[in-house]
C-alpha positions as YAML, in Angstrom:
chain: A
units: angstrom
residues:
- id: 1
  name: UNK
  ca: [16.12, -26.65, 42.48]
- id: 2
  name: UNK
  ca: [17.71, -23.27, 42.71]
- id: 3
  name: UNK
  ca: [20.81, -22.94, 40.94]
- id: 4
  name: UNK
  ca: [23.93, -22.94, 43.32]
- id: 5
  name: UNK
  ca: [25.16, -20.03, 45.20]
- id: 6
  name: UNK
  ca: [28.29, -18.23, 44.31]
- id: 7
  name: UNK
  ca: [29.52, -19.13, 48.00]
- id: 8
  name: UNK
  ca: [30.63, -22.48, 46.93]
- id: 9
  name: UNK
  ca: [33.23, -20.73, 44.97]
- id: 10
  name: UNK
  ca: [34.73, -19.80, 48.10]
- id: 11
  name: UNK
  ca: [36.73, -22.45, 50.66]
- id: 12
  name: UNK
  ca: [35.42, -24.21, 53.42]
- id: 13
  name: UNK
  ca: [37.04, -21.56, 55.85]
- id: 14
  name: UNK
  ca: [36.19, -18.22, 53.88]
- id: 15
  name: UNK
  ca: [32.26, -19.34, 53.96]
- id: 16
  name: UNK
  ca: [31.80, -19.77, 57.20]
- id: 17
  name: UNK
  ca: [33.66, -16.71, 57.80]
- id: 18
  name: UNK
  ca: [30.94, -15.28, 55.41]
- id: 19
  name: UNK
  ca: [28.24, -17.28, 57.59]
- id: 20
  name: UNK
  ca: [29.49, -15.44, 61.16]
- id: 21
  name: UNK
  ca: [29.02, -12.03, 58.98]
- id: 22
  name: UNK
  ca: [25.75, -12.33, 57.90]
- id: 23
  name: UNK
  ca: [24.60, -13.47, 61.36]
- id: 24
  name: UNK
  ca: [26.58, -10.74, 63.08]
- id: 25
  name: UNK
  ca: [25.36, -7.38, 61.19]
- id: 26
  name: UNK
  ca: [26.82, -4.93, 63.18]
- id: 27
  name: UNK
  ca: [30.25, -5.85, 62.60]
- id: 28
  name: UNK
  ca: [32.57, -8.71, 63.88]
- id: 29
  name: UNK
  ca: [36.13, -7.85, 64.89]
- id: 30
  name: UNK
  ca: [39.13, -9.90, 63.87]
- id: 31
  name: UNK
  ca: [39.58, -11.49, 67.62]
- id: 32
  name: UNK
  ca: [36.02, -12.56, 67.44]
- id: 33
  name: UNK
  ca: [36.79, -14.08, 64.05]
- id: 34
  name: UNK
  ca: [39.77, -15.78, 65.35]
- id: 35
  name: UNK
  ca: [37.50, -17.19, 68.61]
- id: 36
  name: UNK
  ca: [34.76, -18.79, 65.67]
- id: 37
  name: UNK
  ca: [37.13, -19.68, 63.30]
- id: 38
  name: UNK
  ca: [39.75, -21.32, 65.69]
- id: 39
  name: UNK
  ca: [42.36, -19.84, 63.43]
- id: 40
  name: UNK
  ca: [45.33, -17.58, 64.11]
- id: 41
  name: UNK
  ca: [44.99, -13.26, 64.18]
- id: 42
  name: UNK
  ca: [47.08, -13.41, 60.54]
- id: 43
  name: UNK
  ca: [44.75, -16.04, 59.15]
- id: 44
  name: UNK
  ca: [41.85, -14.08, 59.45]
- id: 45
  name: UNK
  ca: [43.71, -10.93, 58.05]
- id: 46
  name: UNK
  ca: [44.49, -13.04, 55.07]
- id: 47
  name: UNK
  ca: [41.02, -14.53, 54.34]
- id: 48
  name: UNK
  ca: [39.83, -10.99, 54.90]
- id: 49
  name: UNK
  ca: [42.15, -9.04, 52.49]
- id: 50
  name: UNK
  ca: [41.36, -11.49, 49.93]
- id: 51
  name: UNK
  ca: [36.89, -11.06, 50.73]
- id: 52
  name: UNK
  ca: [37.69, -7.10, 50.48]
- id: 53
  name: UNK
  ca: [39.80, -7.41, 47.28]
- id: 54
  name: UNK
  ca: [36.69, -9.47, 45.84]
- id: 55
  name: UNK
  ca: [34.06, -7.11, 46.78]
- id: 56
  name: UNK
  ca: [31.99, -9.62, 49.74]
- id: 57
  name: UNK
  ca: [33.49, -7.85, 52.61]
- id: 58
  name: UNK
  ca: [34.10, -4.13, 53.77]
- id: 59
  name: UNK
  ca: [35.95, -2.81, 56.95]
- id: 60
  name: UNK
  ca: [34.44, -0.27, 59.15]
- id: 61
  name: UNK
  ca: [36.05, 2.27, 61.00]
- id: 62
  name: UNK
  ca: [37.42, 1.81, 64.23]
- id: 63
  name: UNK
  ca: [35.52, 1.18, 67.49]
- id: 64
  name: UNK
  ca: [35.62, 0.02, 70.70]
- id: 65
  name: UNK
  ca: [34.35, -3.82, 71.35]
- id: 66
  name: UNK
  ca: [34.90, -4.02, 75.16]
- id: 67
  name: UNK
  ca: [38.52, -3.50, 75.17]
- id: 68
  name: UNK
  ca: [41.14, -1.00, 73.25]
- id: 69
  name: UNK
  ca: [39.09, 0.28, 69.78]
- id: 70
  name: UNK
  ca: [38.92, -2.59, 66.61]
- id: 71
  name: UNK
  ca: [38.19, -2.15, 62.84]
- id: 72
  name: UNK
  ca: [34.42, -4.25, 62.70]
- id: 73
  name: UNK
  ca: [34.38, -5.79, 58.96]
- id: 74
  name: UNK
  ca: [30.61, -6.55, 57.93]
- id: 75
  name: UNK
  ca: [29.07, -7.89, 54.41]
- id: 76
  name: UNK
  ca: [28.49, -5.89, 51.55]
- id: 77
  name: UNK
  ca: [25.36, -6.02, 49.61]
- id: 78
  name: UNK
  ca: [27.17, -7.94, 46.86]
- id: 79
  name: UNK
  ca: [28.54, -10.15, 49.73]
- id: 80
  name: UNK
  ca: [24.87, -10.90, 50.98]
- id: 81
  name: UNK
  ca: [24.10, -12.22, 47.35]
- id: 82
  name: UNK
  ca: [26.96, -14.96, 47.28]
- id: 83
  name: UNK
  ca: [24.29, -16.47, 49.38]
- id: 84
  name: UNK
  ca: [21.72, -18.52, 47.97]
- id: 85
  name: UNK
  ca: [18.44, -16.36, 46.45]
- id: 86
  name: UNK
  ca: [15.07, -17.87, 44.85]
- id: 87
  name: UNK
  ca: [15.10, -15.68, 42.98]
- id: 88
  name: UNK
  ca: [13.90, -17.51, 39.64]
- id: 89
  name: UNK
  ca: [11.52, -19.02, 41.66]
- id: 90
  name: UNK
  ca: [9.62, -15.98, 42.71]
- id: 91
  name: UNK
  ca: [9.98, -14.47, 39.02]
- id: 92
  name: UNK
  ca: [7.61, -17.65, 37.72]
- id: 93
  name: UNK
  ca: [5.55, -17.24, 40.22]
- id: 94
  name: UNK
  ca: [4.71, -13.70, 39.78]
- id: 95
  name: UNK
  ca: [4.70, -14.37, 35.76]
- id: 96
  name: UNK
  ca: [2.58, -17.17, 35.95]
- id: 97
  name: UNK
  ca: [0.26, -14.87, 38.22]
- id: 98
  name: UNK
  ca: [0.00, -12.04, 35.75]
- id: 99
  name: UNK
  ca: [-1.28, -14.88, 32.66]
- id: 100
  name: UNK
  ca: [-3.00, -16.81, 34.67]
- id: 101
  name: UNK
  ca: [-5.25, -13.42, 36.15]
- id: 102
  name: UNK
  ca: [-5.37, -11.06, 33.69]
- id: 103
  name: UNK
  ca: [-4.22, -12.70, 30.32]
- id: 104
  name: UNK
  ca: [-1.27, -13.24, 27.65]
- id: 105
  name: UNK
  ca: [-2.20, -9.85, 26.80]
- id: 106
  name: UNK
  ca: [-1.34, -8.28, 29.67]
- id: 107
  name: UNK
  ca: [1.83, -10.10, 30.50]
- id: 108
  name: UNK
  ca: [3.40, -8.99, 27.36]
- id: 109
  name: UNK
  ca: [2.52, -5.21, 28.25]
- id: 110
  name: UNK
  ca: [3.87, -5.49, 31.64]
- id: 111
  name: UNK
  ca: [6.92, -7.33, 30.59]
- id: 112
  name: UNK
  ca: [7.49, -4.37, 28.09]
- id: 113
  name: UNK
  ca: [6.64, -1.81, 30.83]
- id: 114
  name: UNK
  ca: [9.38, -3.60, 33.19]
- id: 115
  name: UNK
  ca: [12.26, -3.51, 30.05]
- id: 116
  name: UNK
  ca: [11.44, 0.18, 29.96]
- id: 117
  name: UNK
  ca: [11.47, 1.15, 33.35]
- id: 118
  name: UNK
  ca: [14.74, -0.64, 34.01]
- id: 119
  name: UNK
  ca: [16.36, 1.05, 30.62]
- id: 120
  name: UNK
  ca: [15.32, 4.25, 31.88]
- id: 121
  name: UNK
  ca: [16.73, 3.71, 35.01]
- id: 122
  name: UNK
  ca: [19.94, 3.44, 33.41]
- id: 123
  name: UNK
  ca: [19.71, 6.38, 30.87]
- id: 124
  name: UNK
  ca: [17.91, 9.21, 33.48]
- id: 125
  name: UNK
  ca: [15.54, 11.33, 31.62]
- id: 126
  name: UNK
  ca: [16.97, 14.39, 30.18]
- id: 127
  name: UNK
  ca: [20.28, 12.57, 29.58]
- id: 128
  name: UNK
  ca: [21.74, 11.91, 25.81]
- id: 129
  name: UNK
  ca: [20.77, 7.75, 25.09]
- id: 130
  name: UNK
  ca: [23.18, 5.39, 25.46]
- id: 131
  name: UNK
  ca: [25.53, 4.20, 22.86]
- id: 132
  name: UNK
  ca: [25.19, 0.65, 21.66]
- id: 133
  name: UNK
  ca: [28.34, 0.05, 22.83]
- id: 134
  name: UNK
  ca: [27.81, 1.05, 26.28]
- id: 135
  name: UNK
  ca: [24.43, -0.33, 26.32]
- id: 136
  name: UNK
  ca: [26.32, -3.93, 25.30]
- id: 137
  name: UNK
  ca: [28.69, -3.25, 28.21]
- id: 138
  name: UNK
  ca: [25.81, -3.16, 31.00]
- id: 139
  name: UNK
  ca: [23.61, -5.65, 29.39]
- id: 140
  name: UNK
  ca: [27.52, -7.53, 30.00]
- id: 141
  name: UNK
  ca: [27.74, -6.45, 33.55]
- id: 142
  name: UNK
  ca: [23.79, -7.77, 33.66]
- id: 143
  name: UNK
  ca: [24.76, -11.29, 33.01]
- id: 144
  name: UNK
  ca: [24.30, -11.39, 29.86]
- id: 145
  name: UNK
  ca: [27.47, -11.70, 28.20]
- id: 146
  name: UNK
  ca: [26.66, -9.45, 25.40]
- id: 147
  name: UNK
  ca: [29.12, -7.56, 23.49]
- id: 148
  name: UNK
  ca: [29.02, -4.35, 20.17]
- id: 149
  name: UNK
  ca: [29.35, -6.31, 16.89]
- id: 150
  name: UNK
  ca: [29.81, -4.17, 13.50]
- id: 151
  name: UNK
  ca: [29.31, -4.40, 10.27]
- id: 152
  name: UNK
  ca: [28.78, -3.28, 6.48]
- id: 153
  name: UNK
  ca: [25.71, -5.09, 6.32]
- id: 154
  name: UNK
  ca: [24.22, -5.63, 9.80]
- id: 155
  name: UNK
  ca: [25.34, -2.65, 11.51]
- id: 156
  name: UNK
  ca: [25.61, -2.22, 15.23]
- id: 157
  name: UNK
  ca: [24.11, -5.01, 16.73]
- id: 158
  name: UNK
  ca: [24.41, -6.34, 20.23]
- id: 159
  name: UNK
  ca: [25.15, -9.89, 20.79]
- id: 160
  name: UNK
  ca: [23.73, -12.21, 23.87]
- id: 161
  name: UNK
  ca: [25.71, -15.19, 24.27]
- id: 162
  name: UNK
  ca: [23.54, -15.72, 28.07]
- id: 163
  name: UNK
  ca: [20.09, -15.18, 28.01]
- id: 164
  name: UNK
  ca: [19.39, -14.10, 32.25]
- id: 165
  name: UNK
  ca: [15.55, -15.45, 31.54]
- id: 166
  name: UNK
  ca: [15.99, -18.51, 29.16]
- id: 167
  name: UNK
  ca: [13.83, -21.24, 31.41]
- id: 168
  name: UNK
  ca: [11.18, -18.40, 32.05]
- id: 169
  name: UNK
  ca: [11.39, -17.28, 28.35]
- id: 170
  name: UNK
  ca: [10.82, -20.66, 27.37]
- id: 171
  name: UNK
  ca: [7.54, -21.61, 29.15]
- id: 172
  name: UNK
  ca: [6.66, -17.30, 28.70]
- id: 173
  name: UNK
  ca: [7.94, -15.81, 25.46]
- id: 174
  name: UNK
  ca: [6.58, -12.42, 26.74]
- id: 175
  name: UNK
  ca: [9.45, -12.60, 28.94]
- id: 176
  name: UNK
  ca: [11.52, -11.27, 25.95]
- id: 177
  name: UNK
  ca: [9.69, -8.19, 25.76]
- id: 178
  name: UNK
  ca: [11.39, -7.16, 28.86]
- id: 179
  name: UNK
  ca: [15.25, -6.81, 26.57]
- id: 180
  name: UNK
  ca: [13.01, -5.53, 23.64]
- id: 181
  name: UNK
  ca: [11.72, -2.59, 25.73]
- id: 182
  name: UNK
  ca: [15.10, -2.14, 27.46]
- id: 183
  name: UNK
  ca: [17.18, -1.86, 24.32]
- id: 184
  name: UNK
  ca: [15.10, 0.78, 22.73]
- id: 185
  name: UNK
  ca: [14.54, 2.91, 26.22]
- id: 186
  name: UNK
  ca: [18.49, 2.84, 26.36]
- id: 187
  name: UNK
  ca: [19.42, 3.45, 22.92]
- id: 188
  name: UNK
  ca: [16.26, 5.41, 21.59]
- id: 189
  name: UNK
  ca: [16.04, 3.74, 18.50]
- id: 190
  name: UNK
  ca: [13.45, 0.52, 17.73]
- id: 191
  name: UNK
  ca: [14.93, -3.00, 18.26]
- id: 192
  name: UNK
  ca: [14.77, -6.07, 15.75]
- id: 193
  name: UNK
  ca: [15.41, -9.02, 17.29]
- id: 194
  name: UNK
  ca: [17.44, -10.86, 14.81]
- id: 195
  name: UNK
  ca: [18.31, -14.08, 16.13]
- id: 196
  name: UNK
  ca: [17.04, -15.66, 19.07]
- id: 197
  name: UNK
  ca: [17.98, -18.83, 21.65]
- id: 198
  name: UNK
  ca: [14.78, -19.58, 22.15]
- id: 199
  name: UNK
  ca: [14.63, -19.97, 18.25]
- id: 200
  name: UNK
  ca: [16.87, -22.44, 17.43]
- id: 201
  name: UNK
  ca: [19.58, -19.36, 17.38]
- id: 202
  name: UNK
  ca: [22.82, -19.72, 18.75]
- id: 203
  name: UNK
  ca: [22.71, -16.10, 20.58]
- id: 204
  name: UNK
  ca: [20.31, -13.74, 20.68]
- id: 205
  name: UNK
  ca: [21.15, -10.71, 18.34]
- id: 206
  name: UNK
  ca: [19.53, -7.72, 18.20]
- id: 207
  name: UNK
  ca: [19.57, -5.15, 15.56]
- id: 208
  name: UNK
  ca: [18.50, -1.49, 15.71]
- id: 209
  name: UNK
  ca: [16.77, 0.67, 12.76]
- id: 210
  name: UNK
  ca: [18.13, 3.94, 11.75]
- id: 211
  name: UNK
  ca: [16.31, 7.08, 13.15]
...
């Protein structure tokens, strides 16, 4: 089973207003919204205001749709992913691919070559590395729920209260190489991973050694 989709978070009448979006990609008008909906002209404005102010929904400029010119509101991308995604799914399979063809071996090094790729992607080449702290702030906005801890003993370290891959991790602990690789392409320093979920840790805590 795929985990469930952040549309449930949203009422009966806001996801099928959702629905008629995705199925209408050009745009949908407010009186077209009202016809599908069966709801009044102010009801839609409402349920609209509140999908802009939470990212799902963006209005287009105005144009005409048979009659005097209307603002079209369509999906954004992050309002395409409140549907559901099989994601994980597709992830295992492609994992259990890579082992299963061309070896343990192999998986680790492409895990590691996928951490750094993505870590360069955030720091371009050229550019000064990331801080820890910032590096702990997109790891955050990455699901991860990782945040800069300091001190006298430990140093910086980053700690993961959410680990994104824990079920994959768990059957393929060359999954982790992928936050190894990403950590030191971001912060340009090697990685220790200190404590980890799959473990018997609590969170997963990663260290880094001085240059």
């Amino acid at each position: 089973m795929y985990e469930a989709s952040r549309l449930e978070r949203y009422g009966p009448t806001q996801r099928r207003l959702l629905e008629v979006l995705l199925h209408t990609p050009g745009g949908v008008s407010v009186e077209h919204l009202t016809r599908e909906l069966g709801i009044t002209h102010n009801a839609v404005r409402t349920h609209l205001i509140a999908l802009q102010r939470d990212g799902a929904v963006k209005r287009l400029g105005q144009q005409r749709t048979g009659g005097r010119p209307e603002h079209l509101f369509v999906l954004t991308s992050a309002g395409r992913e409140t549907f559901p995604r099989r994601y994980r799914e597709i992830a295992e399979s492609l994992i259990a691919a890579v082992e299963r063809t061309l070896g343990y071996g192999a998986l680790d090094k492409v895990m590691h070559g996928m951490g750094t790729e993505a870590g360069r992607r955030l720091v371009p080449a050229r550019s000064p590395k990331a801080s820890v702290s910032q590096t702990a702030a997109a790891m955050k906005d990455l699901g991860y729920e990782a945040s800069l801890s300091v001190s006298d003993k430990r140093g910086e370290e980053i700690v993961a209260r959410n680990c994104v891959f824990h079920e994959l991790a768990a059957k393929y602990p060359a999954v982790c190489q992928f936050d190894l690789a990403f950590l030191e392409a971001t912060v340009g320093r090697a990685v220790e991973h200190r404590e980890c979920m799959l473990r018997g840790g609590r969170v997963c805590r990663f260290g880094f050694k001085s240059k």
